[in-house]
Biopython code that builds the backbone (N, CA, C, O; Angstrom):
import numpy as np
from Bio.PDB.StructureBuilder import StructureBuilder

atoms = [
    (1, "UNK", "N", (66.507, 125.858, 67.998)),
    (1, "UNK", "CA", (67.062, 125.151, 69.132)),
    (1, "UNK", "C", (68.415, 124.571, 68.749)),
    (1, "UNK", "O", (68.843, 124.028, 67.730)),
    (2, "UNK", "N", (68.946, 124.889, 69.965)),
    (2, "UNK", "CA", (70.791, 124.124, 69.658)),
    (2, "UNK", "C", (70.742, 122.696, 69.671)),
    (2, "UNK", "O", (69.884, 122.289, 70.453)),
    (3, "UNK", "N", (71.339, 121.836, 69.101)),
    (3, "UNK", "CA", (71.375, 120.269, 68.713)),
    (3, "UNK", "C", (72.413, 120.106, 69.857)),
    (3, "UNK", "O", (72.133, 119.259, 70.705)),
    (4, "UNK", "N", (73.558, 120.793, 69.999)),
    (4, "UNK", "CA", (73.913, 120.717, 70.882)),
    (4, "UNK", "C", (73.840, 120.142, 72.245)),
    (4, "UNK", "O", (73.338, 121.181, 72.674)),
    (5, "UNK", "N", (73.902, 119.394, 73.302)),
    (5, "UNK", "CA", (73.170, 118.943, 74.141)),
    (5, "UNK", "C", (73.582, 119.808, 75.453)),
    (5, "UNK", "O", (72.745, 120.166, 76.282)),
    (6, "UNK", "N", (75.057, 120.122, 75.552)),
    (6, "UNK", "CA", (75.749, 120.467, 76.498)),
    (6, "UNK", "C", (75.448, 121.976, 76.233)),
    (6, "UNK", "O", (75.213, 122.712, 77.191)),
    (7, "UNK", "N", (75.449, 122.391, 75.121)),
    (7, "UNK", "CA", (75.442, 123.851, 75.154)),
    (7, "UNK", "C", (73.939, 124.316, 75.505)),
    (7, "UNK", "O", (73.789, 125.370, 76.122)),
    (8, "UNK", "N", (72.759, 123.501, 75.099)),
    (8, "UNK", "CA", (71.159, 123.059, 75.142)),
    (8, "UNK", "C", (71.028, 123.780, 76.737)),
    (8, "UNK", "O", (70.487, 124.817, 77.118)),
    (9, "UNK", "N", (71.922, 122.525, 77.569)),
    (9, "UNK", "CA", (71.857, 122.918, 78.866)),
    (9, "UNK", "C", (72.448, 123.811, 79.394)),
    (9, "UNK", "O", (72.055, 123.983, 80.547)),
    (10, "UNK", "N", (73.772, 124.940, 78.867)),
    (10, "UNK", "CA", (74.059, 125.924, 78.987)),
    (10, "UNK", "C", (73.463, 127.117, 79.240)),
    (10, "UNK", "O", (73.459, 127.908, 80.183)),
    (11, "UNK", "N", (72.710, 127.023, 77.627)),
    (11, "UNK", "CA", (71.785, 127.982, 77.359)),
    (11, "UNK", "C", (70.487, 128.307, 78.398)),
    (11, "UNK", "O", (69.989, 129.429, 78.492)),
    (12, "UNK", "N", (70.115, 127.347, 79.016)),
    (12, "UNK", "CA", (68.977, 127.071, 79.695)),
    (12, "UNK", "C", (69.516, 127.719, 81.340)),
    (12, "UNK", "O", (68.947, 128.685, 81.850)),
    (13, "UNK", "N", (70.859, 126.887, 82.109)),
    (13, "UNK", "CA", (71.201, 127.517, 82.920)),
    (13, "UNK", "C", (71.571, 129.083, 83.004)),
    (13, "UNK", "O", (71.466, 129.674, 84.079)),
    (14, "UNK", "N", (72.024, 129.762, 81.788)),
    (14, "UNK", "CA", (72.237, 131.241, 81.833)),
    (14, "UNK", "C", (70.968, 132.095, 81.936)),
    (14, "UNK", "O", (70.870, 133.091, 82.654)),
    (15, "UNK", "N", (69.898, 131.546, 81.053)),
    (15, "UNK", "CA", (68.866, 131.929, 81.094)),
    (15, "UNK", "C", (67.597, 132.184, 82.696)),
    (15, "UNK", "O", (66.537, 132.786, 82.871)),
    (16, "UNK", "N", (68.558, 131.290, 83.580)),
    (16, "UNK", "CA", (67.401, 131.083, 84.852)),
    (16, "UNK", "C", (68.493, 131.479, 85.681)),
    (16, "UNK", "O", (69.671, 131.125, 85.623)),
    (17, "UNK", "N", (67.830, 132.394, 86.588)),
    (17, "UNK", "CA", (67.889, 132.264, 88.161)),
    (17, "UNK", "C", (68.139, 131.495, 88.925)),
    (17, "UNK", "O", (67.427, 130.512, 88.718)),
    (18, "UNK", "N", (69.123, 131.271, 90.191)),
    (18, "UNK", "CA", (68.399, 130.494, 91.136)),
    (18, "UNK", "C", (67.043, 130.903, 92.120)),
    (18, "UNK", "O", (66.415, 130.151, 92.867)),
    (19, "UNK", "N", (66.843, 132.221, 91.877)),
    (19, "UNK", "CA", (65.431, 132.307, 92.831)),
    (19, "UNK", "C", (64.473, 131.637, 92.388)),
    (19, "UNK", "O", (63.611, 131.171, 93.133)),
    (20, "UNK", "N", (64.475, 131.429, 90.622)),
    (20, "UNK", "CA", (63.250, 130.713, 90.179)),
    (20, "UNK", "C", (63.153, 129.333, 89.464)),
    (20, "UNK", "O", (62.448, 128.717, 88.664)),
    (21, "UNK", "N", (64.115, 129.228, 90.114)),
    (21, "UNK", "CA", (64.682, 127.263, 90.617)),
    (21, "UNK", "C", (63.624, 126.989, 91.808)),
    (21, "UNK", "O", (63.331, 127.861, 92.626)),
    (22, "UNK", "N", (63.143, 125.834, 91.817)),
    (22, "UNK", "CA", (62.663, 125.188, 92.861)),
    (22, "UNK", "C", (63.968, 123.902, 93.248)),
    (22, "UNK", "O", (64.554, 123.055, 92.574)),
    (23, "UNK", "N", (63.996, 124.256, 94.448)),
    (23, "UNK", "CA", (65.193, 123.083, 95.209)),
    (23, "UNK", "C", (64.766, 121.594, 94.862)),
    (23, "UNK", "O", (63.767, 121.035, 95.314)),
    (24, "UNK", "N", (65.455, 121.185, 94.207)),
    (24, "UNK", "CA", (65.367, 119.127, 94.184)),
    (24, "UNK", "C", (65.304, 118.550, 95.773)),
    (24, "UNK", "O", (66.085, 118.739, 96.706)),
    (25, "UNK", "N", (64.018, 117.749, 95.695)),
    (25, "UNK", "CA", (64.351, 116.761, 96.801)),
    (25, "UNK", "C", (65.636, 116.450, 97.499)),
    (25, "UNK", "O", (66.852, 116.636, 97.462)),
    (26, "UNK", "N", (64.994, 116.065, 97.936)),
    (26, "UNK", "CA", (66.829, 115.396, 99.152)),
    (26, "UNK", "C", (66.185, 113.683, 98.825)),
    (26, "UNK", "O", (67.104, 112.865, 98.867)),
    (27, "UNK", "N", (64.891, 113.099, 98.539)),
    (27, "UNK", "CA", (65.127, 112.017, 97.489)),
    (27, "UNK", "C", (65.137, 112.032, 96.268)),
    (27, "UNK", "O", (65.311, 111.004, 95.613)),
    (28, "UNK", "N", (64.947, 113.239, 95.721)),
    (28, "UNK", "CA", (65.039, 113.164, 94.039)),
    (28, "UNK", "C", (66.879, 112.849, 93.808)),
    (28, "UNK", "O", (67.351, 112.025, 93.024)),
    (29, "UNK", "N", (67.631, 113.732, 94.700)),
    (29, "UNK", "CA", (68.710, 113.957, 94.960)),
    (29, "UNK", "C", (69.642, 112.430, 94.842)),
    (29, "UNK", "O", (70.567, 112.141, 94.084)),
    (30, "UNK", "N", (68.938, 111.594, 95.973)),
    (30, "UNK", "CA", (69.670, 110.159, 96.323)),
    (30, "UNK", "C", (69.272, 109.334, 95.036)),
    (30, "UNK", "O", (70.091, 108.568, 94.527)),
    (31, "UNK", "N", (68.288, 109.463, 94.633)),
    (31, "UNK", "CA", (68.186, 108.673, 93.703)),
    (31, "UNK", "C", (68.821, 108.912, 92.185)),
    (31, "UNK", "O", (68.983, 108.028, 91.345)),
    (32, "UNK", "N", (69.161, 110.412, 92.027)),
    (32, "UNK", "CA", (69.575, 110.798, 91.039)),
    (32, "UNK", "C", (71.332, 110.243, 91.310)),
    (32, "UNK", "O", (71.977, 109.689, 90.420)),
    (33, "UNK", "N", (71.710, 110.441, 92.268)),
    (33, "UNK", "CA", (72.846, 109.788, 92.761)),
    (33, "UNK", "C", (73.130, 108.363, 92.393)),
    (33, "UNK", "O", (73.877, 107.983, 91.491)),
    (34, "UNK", "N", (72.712, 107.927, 92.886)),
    (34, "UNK", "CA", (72.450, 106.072, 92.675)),
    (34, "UNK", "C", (72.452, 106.180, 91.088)),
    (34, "UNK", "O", (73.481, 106.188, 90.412)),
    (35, "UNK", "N", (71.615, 106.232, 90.763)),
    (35, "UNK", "CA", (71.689, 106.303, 89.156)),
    (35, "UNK", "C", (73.007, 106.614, 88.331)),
    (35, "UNK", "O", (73.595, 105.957, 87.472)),
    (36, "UNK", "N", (73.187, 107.500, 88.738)),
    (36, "UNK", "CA", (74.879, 107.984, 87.982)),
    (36, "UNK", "C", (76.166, 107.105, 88.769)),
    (36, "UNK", "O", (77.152, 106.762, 88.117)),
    (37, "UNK", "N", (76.072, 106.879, 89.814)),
    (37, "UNK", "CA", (77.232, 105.904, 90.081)),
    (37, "UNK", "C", (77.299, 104.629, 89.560)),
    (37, "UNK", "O", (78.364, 104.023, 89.441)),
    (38, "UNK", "N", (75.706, 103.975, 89.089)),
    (38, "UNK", "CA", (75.338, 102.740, 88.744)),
    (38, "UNK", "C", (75.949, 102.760, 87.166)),
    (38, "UNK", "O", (76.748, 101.949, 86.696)),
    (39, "UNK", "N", (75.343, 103.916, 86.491)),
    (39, "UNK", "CA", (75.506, 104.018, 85.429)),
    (39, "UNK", "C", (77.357, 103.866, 85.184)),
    (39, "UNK", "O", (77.793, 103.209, 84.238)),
    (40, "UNK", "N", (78.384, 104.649, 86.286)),
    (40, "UNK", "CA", (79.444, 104.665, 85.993)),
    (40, "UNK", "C", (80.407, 103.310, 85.906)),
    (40, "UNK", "O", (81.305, 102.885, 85.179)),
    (41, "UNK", "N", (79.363, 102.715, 87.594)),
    (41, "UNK", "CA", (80.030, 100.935, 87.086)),
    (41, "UNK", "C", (79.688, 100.399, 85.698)),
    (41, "UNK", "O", (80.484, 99.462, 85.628)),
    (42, "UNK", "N", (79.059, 100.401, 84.636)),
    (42, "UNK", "CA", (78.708, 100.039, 83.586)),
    (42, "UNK", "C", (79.932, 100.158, 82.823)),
    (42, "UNK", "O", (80.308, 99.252, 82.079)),
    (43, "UNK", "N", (80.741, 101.534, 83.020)),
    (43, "UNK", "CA", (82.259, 101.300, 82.329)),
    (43, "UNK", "C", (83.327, 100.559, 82.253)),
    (43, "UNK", "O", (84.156, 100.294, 81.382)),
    (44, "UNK", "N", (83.064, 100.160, 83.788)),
    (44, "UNK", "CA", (84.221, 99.551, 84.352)),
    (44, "UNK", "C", (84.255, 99.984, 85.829)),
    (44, "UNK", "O", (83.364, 100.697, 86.291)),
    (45, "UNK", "N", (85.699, 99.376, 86.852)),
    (45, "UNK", "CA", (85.641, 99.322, 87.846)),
    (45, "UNK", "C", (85.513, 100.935, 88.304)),
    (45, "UNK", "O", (85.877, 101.781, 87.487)),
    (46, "UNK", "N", (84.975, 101.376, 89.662)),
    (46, "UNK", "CA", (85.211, 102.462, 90.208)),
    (46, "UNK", "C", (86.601, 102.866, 90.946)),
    (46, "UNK", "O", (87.335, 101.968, 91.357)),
    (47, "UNK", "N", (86.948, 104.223, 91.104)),
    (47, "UNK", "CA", (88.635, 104.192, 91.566)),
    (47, "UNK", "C", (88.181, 103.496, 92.655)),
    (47, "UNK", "O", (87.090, 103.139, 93.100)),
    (48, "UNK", "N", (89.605, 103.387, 93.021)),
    (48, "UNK", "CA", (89.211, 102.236, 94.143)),
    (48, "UNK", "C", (89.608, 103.470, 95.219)),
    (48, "UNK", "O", (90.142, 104.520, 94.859)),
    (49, "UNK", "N", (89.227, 103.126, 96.685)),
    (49, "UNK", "CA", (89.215, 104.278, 97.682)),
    (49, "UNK", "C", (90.408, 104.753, 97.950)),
    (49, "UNK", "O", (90.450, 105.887, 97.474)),
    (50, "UNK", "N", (91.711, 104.403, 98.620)),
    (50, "UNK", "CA", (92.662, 105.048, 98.472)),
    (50, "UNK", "C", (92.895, 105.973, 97.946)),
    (50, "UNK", "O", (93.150, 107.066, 98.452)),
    (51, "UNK", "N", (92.807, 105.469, 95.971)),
    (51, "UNK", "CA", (93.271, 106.590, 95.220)),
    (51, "UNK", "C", (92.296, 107.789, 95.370)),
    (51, "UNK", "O", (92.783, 108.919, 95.400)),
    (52, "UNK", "N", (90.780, 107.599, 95.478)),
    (52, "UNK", "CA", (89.959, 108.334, 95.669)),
    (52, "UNK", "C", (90.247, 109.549, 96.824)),
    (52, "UNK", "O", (90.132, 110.764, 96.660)),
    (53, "UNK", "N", (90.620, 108.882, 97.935)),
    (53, "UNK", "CA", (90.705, 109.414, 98.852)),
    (53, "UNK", "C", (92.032, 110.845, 98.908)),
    (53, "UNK", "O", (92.154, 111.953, 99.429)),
    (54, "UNK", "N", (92.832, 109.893, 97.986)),
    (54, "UNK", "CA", (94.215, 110.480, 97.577)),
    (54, "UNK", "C", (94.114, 111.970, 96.754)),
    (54, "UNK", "O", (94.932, 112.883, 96.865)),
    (55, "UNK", "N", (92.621, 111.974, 95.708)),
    (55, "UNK", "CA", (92.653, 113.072, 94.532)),
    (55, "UNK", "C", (91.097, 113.977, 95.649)),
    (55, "UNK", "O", (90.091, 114.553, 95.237)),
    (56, "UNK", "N", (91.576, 113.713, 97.092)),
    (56, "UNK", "CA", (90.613, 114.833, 97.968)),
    (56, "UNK", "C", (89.614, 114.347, 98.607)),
    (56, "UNK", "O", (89.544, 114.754, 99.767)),
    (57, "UNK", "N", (88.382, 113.240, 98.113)),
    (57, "UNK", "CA", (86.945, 113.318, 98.472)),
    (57, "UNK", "C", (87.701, 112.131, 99.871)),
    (57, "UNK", "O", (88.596, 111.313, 100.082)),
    (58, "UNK", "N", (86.280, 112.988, 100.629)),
    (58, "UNK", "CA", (86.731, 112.135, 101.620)),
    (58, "UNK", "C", (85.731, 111.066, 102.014)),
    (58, "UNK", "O", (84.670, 111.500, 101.566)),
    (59, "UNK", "N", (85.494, 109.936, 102.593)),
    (59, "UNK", "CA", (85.059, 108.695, 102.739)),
    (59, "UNK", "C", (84.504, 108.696, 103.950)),
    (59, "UNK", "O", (85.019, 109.251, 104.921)),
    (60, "UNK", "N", (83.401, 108.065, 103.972)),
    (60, "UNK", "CA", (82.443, 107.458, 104.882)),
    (60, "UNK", "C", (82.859, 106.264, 105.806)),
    (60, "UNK", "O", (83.558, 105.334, 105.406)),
    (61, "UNK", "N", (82.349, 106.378, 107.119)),
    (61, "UNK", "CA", (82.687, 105.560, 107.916)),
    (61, "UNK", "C", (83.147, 104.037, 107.412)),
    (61, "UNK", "O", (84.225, 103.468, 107.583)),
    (62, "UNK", "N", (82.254, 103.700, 106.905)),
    (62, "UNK", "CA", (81.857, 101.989, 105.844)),
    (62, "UNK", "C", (83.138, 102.246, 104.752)),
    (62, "UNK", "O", (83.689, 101.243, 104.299)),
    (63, "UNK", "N", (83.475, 103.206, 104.451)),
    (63, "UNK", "CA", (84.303, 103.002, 103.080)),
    (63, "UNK", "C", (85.891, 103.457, 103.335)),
    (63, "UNK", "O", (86.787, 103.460, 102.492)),
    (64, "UNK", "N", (85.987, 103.872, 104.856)),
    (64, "UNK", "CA", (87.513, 104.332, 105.447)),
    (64, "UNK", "C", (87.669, 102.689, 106.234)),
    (64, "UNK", "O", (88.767, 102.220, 106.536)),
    (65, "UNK", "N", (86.456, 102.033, 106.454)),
    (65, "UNK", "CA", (87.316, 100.602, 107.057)),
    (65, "UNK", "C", (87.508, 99.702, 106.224)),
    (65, "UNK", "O", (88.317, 98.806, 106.466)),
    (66, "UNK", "N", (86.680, 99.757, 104.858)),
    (66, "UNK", "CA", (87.139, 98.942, 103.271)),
    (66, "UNK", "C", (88.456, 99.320, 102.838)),
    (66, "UNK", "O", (89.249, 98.449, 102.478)),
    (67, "UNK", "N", (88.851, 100.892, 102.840)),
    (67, "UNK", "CA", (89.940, 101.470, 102.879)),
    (67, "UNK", "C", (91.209, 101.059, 103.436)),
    (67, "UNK", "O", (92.306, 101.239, 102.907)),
    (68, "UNK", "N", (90.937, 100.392, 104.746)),
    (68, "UNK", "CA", (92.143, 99.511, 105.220)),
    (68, "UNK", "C", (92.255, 98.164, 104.933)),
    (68, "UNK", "O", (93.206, 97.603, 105.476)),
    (69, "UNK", "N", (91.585, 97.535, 104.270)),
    (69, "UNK", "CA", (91.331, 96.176, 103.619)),
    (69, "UNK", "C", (92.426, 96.406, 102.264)),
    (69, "UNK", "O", (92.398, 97.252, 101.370)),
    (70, "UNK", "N", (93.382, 95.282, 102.529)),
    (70, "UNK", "CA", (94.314, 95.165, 101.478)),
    (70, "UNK", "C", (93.786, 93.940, 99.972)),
    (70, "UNK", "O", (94.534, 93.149, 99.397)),
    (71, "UNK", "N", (92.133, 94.218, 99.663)),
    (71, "UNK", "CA", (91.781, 93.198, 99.051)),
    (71, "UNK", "C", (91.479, 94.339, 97.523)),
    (71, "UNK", "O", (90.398, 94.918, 97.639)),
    (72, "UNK", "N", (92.068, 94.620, 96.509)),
    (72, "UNK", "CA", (91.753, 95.551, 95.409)),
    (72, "UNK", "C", (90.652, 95.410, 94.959)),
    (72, "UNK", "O", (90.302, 96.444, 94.390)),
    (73, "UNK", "N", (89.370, 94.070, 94.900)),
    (73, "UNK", "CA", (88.181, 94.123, 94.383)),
    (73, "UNK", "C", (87.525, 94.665, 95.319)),
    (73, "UNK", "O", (86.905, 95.445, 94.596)),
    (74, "UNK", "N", (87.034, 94.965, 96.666)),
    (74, "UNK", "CA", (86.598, 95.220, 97.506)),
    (74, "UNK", "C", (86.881, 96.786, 97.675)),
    (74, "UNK", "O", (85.982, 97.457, 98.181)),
    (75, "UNK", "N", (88.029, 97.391, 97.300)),
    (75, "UNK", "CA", (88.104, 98.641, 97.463)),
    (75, "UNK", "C", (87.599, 99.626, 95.996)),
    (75, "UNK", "O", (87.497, 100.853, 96.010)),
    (76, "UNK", "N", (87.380, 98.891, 95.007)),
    (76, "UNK", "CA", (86.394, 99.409, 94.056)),
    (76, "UNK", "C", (84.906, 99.111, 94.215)),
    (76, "UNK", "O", (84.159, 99.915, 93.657)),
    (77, "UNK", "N", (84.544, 98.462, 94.638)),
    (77, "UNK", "CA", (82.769, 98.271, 95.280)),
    (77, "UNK", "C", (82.161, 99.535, 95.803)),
    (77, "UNK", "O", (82.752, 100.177, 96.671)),
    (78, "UNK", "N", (81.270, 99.834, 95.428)),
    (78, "UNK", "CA", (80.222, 100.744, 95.621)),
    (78, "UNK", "C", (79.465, 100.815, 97.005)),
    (78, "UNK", "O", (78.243, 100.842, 96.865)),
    (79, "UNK", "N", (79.883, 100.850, 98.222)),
    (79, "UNK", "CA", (79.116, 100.616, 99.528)),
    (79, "UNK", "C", (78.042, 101.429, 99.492)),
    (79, "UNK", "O", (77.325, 101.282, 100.481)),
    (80, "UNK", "N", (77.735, 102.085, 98.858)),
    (80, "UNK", "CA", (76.767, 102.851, 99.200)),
    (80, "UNK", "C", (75.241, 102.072, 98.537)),
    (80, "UNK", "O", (74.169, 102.633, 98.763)),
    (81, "UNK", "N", (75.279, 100.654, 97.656)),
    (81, "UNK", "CA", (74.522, 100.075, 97.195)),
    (81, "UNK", "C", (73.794, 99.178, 98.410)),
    (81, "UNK", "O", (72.634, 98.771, 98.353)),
    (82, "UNK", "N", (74.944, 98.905, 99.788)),
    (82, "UNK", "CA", (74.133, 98.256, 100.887)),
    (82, "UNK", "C", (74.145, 98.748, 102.140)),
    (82, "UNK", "O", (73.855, 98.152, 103.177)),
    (83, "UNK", "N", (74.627, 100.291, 101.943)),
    (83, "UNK", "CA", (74.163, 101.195, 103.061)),
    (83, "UNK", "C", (72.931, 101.414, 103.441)),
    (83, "UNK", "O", (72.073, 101.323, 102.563)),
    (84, "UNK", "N", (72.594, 101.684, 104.535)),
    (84, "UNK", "CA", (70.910, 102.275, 104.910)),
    (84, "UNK", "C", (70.356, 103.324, 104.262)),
    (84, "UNK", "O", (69.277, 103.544, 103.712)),
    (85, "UNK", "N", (71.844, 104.203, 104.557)),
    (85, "UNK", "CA", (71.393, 105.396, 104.227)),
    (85, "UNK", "C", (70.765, 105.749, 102.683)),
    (85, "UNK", "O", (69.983, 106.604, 102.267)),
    (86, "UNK", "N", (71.597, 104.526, 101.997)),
    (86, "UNK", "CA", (70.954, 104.991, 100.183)),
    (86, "UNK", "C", (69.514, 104.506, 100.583)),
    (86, "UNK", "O", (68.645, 105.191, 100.043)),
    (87, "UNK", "N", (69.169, 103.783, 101.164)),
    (87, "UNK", "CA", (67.903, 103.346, 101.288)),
    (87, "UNK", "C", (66.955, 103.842, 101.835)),
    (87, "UNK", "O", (65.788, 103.456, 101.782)),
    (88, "UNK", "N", (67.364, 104.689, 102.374)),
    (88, "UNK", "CA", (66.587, 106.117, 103.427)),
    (88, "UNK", "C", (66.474, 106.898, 102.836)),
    (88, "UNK", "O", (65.325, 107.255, 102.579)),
    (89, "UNK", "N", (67.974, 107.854, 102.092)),
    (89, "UNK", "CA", (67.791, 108.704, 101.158)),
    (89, "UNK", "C", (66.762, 108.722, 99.963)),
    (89, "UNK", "O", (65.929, 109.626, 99.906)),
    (90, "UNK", "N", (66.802, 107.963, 99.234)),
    (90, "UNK", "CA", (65.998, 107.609, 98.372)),
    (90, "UNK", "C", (63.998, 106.896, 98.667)),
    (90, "UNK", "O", (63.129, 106.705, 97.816)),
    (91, "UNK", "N", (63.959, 106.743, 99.808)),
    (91, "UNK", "CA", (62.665, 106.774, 99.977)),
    (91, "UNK", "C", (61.773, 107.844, 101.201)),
    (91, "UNK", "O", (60.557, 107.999, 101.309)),
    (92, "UNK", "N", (62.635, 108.319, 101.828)),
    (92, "UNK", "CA", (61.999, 109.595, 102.729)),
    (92, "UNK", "C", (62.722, 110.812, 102.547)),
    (92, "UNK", "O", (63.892, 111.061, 102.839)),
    (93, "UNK", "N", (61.921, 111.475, 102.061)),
    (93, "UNK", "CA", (62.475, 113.144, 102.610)),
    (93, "UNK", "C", (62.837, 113.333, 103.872)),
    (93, "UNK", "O", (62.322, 112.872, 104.891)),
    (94, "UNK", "N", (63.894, 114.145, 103.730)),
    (94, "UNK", "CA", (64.927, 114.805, 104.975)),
    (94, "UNK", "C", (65.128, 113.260, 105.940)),
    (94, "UNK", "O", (65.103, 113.621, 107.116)),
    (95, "UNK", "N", (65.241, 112.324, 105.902)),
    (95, "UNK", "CA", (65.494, 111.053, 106.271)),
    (95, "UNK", "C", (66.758, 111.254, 107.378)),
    (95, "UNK", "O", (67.849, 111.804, 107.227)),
    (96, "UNK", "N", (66.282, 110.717, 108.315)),
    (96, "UNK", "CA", (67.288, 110.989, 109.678)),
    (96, "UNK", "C", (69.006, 110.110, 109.056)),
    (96, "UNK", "O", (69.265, 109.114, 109.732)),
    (97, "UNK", "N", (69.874, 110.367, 108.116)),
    (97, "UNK", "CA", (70.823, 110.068, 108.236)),
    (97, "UNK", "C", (71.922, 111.240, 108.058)),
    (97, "UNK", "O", (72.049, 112.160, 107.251)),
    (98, "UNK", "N", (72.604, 110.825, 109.092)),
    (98, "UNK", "CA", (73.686, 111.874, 109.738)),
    (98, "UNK", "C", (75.295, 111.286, 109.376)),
    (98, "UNK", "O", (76.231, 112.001, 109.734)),
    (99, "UNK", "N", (75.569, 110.088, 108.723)),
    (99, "UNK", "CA", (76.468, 109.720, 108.469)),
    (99, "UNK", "C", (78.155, 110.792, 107.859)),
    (99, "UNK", "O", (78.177, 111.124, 106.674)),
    (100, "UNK", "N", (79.195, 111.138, 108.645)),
    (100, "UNK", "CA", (79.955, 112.239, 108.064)),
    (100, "UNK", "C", (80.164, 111.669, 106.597)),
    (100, "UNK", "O", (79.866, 110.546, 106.191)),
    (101, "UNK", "N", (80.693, 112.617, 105.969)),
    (101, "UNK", "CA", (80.833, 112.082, 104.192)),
    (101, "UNK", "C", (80.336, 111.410, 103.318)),
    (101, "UNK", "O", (80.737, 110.879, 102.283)),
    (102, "UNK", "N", (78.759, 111.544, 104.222)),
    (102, "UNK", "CA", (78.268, 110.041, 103.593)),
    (102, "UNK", "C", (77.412, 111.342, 101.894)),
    (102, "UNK", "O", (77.793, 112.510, 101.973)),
    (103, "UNK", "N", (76.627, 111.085, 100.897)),
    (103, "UNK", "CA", (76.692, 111.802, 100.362)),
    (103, "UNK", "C", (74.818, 111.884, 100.161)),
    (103, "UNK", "O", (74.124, 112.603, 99.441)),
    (104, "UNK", "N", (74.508, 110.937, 101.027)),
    (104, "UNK", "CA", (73.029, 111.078, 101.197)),
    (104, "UNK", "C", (72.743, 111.507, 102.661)),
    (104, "UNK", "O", (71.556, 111.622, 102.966)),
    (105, "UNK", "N", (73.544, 111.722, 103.465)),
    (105, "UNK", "CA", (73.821, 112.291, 104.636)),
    (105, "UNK", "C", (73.547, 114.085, 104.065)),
    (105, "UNK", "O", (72.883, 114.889, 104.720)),
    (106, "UNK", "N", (74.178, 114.382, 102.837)),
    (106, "UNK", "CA", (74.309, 115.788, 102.480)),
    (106, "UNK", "C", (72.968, 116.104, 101.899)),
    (106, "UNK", "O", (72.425, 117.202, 102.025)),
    (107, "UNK", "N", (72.404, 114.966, 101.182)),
    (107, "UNK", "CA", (71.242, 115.721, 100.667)),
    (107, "UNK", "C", (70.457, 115.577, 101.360)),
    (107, "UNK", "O", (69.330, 115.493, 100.873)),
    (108, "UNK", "N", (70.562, 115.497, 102.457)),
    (108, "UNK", "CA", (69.527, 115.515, 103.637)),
    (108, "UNK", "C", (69.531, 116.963, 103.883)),
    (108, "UNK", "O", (68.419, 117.483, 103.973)),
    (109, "UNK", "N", (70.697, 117.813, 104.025)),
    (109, "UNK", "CA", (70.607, 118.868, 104.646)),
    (109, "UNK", "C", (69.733, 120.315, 103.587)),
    (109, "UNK", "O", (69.574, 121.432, 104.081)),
]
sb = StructureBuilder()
sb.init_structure("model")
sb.init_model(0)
sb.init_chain("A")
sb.init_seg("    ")
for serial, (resi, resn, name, xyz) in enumerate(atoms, 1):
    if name == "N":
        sb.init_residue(resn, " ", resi, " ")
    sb.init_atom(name, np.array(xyz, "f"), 0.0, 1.0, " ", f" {name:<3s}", serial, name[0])
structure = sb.get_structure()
């Protein structure tokens, strides 16, 4: 076995299919989400939206009107920690949220 970790998981993706993948939840999904953004505040601040918005991804209703807020701590905050939708996503499958860009809106679909 490779010690490797990245190549570990290389090896493993070349080796499989997607036919004989089983699809992740749409809550395994939100929660796996949450987790890695949480984990990323642990570094330090998140870009803040503008610039975000600036290098392509595009923003959620809640985070294009933080977006016009000229306050710089507020535009690095994580909205998606007191959205519904993380809270939907993460406890019902296929969970009725339809939010555009929202990114638990996607793993719904």
């Amino acid at each position: 076995m490779n010690s490797d970790p990245e190549q570990f998981v290389d090896d493993i993706w070349e080796q499989s299919s997607d036919a004989e993948l089983p699809a992740a939840s749409s809550r395994l999904k939100s929660q796996l989400y949450s987790k890695m953004i949480a984990t990323q505040e642990l570094t330090g601040p998140l870009v803040q939206l503008g610039e975000s918005k600036a290098q392509g991804r595009e923003l959620c209703v809640f985070e294009q009107i933080m977006a016009a807020v000229p306050v710089k701590s507020l535009q690095e905050y994580q909205y998606c920690k007191i959205c519904h939708a993380r809270v939907l996503g993460e406890g019902v499958e296929h969970a009725p949220v339809f939010w555009p860009n929202c990114p638990y809106a996607e793993f719904q679909k």
